[in-house]
VOVEXPA-131968 format. One record per atom (N, C-alpha, C): residue number from 1; atom name; x, y, z. Coordinates in steps of 0.001 Angstrom, whole numbers. Layout:
// residues N
<seq: NUM, atom: CA, east: X, north: Y, up: Z>
...
END
This chain:
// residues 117
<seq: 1, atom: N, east: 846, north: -1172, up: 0>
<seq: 1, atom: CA, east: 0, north: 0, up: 0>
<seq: 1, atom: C, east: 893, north: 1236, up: 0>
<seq: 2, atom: N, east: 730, north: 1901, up: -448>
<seq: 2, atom: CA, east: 1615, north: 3599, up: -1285>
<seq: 2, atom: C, east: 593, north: 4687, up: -601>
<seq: 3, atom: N, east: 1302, north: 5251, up: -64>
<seq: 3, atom: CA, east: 602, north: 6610, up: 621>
<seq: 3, atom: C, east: 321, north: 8049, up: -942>
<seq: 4, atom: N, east: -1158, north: 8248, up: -666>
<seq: 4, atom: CA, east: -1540, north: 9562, up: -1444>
<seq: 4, atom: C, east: -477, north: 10518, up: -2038>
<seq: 5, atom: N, east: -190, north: 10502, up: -3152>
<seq: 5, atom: CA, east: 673, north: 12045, up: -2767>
<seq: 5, atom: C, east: -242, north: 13218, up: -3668>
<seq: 6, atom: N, east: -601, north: 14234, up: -2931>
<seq: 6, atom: CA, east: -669, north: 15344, up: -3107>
<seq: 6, atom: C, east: -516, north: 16160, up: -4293>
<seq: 7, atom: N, east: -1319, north: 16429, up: -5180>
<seq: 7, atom: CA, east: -875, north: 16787, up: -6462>
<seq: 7, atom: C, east: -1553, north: 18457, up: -6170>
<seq: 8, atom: N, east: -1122, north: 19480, up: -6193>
<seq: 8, atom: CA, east: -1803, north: 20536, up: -6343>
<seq: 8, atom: C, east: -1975, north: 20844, up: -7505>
<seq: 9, atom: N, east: -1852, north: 20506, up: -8790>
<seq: 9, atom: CA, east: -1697, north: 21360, up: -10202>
<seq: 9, atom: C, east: -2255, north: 20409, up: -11053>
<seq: 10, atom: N, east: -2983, north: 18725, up: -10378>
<seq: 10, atom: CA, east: -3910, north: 18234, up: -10933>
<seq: 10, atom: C, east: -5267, north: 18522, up: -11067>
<seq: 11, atom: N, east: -6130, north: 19575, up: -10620>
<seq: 11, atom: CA, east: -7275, north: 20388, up: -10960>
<seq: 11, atom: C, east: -7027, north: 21703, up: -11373>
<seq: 12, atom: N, east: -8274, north: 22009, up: -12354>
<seq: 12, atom: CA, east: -7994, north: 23482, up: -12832>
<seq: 12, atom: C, east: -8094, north: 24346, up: -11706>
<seq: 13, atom: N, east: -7840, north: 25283, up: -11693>
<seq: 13, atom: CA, east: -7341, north: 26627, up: -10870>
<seq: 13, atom: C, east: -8632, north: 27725, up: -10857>
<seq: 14, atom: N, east: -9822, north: 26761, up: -10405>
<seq: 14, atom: CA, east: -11399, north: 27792, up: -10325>
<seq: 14, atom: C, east: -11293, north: 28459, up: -9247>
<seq: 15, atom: N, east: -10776, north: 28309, up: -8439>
<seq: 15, atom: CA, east: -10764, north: 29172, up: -7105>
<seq: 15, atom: C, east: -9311, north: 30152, up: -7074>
<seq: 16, atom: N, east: -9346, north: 30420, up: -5773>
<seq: 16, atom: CA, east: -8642, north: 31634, up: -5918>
<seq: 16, atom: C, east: -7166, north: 31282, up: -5227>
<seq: 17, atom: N, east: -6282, north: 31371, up: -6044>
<seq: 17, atom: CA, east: -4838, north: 30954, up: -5287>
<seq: 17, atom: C, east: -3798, north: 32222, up: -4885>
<seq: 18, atom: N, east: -2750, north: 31758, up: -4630>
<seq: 18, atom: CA, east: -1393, north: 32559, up: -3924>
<seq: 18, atom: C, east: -510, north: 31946, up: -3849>
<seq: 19, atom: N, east: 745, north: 32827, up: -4611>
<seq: 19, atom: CA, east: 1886, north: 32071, up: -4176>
<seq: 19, atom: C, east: 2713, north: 32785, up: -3109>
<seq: 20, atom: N, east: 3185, north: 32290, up: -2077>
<seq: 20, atom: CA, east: 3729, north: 33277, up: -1303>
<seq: 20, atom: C, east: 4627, north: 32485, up: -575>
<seq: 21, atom: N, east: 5292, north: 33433, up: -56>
<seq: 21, atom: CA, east: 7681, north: 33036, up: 666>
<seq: 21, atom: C, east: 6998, north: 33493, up: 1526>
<seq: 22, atom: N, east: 7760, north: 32502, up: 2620>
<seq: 22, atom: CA, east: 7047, north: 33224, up: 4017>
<seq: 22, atom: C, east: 9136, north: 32663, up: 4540>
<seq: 23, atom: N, east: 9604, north: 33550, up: 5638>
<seq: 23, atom: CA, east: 10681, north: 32960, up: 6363>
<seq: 23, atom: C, east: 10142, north: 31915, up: 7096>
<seq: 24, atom: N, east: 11407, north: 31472, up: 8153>
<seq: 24, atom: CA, east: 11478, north: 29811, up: 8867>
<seq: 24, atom: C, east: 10409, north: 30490, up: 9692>
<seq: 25, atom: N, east: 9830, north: 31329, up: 10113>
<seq: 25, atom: CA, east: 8711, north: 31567, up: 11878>
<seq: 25, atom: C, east: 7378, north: 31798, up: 10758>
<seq: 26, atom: N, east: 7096, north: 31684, up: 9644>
<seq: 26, atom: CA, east: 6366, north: 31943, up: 8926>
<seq: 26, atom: C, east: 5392, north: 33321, up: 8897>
<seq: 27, atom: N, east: 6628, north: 34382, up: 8571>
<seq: 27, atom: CA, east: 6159, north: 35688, up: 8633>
<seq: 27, atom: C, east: 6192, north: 35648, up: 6731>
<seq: 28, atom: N, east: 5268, north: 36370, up: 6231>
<seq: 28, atom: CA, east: 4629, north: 36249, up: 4961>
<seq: 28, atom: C, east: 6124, north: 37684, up: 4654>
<seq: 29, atom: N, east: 6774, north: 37222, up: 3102>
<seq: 29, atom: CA, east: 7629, north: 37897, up: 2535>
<seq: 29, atom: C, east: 7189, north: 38790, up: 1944>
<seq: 30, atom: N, east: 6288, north: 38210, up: 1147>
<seq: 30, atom: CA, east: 6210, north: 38204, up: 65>
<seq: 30, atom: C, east: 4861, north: 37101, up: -957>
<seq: 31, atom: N, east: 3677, north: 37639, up: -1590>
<seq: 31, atom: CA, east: 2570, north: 37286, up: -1674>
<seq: 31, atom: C, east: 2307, north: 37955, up: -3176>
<seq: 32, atom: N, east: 1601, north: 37258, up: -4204>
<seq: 32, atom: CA, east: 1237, north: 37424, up: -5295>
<seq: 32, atom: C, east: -339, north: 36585, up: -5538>
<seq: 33, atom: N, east: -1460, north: 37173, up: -5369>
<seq: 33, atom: CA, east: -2067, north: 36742, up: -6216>
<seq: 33, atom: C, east: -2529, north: 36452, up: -7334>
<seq: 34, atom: N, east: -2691, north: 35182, up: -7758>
<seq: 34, atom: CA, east: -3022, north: 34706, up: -8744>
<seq: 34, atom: C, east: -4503, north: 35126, up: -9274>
<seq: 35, atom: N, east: -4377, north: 34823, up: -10609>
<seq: 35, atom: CA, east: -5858, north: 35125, up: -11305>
<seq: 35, atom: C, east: -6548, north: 33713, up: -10736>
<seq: 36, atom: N, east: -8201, north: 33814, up: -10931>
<seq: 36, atom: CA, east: -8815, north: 32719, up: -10907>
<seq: 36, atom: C, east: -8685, north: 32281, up: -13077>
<seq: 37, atom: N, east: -8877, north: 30079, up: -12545>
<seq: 37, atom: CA, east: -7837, north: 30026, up: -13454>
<seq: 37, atom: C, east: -6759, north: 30047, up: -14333>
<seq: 38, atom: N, east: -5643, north: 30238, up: -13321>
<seq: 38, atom: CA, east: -4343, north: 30656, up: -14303>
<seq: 38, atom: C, east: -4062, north: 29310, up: -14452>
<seq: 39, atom: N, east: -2601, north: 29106, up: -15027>
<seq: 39, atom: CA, east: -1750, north: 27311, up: -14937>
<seq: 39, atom: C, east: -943, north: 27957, up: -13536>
<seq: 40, atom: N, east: -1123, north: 26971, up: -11971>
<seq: 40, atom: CA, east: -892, north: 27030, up: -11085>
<seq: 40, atom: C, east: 701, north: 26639, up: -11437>
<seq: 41, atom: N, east: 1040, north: 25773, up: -11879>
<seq: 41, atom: CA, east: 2186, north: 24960, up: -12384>
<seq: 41, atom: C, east: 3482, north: 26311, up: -12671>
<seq: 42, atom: N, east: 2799, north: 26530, up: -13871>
<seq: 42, atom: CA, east: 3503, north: 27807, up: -14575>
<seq: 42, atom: C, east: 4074, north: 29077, up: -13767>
<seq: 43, atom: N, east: 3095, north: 29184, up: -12900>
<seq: 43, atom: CA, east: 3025, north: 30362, up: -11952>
<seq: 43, atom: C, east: 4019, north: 30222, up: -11411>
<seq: 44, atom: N, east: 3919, north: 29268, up: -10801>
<seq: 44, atom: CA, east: 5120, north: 28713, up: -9687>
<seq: 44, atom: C, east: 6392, north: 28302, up: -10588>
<seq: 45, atom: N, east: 6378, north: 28075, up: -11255>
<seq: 45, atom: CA, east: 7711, north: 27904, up: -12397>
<seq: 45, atom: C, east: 8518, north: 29311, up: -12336>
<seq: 46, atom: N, east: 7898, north: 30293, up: -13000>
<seq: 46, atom: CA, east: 7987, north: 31652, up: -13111>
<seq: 46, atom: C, east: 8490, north: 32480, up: -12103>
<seq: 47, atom: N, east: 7930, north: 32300, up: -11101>
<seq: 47, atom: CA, east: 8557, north: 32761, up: -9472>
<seq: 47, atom: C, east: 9602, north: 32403, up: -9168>
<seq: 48, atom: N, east: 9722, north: 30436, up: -9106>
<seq: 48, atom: CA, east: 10955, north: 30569, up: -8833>
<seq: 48, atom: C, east: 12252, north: 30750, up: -10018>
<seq: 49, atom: N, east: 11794, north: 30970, up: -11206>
<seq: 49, atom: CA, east: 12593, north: 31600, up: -12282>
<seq: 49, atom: C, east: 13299, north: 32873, up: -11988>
<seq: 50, atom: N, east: 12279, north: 33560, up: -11438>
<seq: 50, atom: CA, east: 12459, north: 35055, up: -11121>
<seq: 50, atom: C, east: 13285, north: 35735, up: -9847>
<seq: 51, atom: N, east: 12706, north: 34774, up: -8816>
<seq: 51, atom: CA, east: 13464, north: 34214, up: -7949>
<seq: 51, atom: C, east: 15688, north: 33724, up: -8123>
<seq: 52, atom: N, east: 15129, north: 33256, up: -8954>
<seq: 52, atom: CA, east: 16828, north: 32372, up: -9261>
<seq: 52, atom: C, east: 17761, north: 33571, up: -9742>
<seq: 53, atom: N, east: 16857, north: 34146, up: -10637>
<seq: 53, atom: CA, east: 17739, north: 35851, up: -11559>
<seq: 53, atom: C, east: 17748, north: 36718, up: -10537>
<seq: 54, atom: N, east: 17133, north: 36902, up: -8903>
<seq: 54, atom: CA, east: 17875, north: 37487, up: -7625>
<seq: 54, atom: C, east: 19108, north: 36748, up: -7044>
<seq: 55, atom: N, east: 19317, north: 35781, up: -7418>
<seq: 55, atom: CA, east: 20760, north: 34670, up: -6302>
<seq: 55, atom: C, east: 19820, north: 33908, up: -5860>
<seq: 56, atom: N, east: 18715, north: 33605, up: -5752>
<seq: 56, atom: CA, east: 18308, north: 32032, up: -5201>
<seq: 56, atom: C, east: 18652, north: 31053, up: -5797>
<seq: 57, atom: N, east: 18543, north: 30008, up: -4788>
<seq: 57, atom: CA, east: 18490, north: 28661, up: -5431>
<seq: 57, atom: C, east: 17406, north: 28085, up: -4969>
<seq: 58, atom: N, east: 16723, north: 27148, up: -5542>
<seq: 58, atom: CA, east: 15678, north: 26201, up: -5124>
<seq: 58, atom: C, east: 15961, north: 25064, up: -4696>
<seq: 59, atom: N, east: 15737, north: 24181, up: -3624>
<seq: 59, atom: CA, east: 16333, north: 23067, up: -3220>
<seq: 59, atom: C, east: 15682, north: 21910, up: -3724>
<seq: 60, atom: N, east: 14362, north: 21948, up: -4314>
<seq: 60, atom: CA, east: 13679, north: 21034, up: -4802>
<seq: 60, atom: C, east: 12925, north: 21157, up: -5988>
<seq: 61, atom: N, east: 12090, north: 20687, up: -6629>
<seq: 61, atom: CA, east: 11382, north: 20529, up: -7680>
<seq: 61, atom: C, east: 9932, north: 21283, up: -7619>
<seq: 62, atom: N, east: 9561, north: 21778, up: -6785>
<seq: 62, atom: CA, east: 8279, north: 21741, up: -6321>
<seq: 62, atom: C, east: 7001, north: 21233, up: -7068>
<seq: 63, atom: N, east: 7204, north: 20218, up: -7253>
<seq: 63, atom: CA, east: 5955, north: 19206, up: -7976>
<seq: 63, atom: C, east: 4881, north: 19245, up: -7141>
<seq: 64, atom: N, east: 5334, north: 19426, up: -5708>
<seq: 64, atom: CA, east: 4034, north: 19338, up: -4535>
<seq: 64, atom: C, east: 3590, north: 20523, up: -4297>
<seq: 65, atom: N, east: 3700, north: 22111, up: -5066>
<seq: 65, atom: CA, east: 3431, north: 23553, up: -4644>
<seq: 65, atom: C, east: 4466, north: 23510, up: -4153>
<seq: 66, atom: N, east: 5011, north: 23501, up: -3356>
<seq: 66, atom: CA, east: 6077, north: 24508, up: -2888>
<seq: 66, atom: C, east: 7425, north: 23332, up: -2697>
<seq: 67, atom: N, east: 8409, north: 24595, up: -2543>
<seq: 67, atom: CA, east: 10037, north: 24377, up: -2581>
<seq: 67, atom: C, east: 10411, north: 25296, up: -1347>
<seq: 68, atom: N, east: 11668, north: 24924, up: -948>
<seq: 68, atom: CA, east: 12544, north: 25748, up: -48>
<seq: 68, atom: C, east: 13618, north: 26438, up: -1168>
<seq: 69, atom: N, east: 13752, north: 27817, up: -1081>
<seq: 69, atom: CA, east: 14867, north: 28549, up: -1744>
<seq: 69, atom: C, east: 16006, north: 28763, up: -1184>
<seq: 70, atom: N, east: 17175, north: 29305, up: -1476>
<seq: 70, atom: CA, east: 17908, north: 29750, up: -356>
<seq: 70, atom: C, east: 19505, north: 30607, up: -1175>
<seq: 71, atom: N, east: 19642, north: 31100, up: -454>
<seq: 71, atom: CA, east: 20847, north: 32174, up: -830>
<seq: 71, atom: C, east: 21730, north: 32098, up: 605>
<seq: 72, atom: N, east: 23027, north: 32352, up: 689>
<seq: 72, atom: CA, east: 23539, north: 32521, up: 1652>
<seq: 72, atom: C, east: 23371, north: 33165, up: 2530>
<seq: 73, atom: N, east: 22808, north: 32568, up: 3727>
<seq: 73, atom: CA, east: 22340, north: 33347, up: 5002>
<seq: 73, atom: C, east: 21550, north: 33361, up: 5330>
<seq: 74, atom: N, east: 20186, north: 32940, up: 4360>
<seq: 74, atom: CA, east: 18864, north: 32608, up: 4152>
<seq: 74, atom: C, east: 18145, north: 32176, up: 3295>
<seq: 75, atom: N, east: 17083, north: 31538, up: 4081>
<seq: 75, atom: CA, east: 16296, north: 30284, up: 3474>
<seq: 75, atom: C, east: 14702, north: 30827, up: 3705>
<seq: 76, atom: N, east: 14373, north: 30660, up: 2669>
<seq: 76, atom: CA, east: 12518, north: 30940, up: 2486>
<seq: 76, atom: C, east: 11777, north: 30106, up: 2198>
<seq: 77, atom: N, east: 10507, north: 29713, up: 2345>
<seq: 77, atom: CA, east: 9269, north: 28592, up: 1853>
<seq: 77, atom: C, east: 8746, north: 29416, up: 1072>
<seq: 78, atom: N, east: 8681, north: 28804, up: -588>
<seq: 78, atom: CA, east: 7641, north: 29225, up: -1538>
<seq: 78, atom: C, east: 6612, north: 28422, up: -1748>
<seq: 79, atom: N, east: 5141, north: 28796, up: -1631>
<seq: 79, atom: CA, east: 4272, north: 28036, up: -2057>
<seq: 79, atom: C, east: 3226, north: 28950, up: -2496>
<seq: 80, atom: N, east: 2315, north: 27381, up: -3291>
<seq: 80, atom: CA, east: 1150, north: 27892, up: -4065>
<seq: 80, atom: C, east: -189, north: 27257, up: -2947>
<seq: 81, atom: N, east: -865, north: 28225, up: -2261>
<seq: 81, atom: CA, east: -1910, north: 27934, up: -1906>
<seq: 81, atom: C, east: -3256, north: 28713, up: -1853>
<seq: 82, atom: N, east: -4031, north: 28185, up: -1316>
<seq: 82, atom: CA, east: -5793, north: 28516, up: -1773>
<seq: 82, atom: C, east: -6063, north: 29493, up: -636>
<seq: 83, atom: N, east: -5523, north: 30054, up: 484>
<seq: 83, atom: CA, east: -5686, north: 29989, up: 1690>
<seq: 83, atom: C, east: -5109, north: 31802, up: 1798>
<seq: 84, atom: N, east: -5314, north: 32775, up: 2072>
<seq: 84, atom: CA, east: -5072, north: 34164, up: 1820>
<seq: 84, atom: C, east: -4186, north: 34005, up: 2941>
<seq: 85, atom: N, east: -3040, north: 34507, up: 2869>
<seq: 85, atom: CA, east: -2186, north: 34168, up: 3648>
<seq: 85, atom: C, east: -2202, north: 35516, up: 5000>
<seq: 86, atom: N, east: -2839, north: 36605, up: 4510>
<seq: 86, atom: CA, east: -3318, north: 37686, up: 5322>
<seq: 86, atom: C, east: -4379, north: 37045, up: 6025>
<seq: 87, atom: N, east: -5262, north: 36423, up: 5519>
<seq: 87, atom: CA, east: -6465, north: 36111, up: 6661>
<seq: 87, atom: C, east: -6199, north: 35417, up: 8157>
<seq: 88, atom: N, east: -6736, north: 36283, up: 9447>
<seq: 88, atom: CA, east: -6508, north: 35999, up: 10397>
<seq: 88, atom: C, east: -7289, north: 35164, up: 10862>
<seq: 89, atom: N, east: -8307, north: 34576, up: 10086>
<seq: 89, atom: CA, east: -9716, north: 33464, up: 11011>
<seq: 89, atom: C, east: -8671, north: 32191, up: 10951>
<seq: 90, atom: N, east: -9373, north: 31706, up: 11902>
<seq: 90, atom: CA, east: -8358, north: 30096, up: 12224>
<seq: 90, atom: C, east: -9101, north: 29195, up: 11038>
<seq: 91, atom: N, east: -7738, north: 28330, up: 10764>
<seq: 91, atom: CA, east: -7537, north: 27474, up: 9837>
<seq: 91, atom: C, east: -8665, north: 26316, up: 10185>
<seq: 92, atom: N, east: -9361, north: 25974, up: 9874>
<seq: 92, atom: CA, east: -10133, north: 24551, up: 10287>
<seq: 92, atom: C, east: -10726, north: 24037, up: 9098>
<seq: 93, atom: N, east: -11069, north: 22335, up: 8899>
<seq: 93, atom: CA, east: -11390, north: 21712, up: 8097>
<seq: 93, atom: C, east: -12362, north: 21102, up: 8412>
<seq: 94, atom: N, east: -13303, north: 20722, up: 7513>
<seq: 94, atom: CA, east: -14757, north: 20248, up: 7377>
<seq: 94, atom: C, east: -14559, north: 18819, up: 6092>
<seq: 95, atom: N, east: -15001, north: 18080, up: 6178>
<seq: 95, atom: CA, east: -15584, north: 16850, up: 5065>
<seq: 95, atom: C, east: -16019, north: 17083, up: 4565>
<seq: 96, atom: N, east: -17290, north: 18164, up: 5304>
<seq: 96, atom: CA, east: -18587, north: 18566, up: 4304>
<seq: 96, atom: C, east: -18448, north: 19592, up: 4034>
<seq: 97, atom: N, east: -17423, north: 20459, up: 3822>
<seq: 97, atom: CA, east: -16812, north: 22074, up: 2911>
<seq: 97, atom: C, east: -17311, north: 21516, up: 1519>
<seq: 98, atom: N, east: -17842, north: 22610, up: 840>
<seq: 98, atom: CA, east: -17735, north: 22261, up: -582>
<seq: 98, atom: C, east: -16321, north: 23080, up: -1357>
<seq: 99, atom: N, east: -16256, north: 23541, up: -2749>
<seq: 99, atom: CA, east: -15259, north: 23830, up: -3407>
<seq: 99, atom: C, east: -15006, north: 24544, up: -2998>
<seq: 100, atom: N, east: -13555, north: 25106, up: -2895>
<seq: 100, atom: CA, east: -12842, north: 26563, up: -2688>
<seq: 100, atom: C, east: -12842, north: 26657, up: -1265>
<seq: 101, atom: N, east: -13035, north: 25828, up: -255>
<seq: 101, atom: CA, east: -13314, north: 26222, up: 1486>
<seq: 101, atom: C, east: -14395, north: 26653, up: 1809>
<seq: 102, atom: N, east: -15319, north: 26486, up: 801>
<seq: 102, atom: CA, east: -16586, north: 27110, up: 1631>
<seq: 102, atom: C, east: -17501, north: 25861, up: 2388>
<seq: 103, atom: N, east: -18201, north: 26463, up: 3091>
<seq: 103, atom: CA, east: -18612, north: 25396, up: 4067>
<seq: 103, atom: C, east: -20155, north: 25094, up: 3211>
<seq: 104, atom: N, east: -20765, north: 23923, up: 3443>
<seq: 104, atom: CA, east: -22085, north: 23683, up: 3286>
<seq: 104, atom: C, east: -22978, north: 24034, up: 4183>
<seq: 105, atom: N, east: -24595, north: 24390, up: 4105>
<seq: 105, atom: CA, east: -24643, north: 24691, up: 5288>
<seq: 105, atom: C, east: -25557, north: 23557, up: 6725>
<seq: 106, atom: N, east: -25542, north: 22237, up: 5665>
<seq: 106, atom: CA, east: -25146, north: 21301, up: 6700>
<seq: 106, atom: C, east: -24478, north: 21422, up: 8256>
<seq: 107, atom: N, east: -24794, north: 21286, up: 9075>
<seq: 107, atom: CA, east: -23831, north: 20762, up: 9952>
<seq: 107, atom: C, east: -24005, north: 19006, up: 10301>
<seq: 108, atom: N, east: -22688, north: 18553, up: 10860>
<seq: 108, atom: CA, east: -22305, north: 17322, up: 11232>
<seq: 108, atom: C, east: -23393, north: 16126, up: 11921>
<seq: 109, atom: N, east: -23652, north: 17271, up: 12606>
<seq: 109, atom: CA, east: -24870, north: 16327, up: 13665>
<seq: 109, atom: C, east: -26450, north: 16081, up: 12519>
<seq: 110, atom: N, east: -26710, north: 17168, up: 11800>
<seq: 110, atom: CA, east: -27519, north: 16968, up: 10738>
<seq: 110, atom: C, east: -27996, north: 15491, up: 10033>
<seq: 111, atom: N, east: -26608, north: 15765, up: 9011>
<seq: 111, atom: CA, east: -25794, north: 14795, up: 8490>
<seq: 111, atom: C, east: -25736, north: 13451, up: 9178>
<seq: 112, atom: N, east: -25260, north: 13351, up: 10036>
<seq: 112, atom: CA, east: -25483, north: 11795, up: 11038>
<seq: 112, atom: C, east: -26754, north: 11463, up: 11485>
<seq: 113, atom: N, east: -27943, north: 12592, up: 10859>
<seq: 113, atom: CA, east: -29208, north: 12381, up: 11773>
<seq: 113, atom: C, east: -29181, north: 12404, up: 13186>
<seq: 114, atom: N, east: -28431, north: 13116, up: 13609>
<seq: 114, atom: CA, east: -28646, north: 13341, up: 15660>
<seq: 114, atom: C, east: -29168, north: 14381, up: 16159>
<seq: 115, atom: N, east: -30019, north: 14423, up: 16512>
<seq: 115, atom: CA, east: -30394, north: 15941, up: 16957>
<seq: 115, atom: C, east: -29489, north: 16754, up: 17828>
<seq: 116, atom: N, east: -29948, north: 17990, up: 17468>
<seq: 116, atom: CA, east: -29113, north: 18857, up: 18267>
<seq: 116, atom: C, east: -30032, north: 20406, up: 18737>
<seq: 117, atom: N, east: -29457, north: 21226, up: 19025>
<seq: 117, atom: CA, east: -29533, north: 22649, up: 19794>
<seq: 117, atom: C, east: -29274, north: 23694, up: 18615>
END
């Protein structure tokens, strides 16, 4: 049995993305939004292209969204995600979210048939 891997750039790009370098304590560098539907792939190609013509280097491939960069003295996380990297509401996940993070307006106990309050 082979564990999932993670493809971000196997669905089209209907929702709304970001690529953004945050340092090691994950303070945001640096943030670009993306159009809805761009090639997520490309995007991120391009960055760290652009990236490399400052003195970076990339340490990996980023096939999974993101790579670690790094230049002497410092090291950054680039990634492509769905998630506004400014937004301060806490991160939480649902089963029953539909596309893009939005929630259904189901709740859980519903859904299982249990009553509730």
């Amino acid at each position: 049995m082979t564990r999932a891997r993670r493809n971000p750039f196997t669905r089209p790009s209907t929702c709304q993305h970001y690529i953004v370098m945050w340092d090691l304590h994950w303070r945001v560098i640096d943030c670009r939004r993306l159009a809805r539907g761009s090639g997520l792939s490309e995007a991120l190609k391009e960055t760290i292209e652009r990236l490399e013509l400052d003195g970076w280097r990339a340490e990996g491939r980023a096939e999974f969204g993101f790579t670690f960069v790094t230049r002497p003295g410092e090291r950054r996380l680039v990634m492509i995600t769905g998630r506004d990297p400014f937004d301060a509401a806490i991160q939480t996940f649902s089963p029953f979210g539909g596309s893009c993070g939005e929630q259904r307006s189901k709740s859980i106990y519903w859904t299982l048939g249990k009553d509730h309050d």
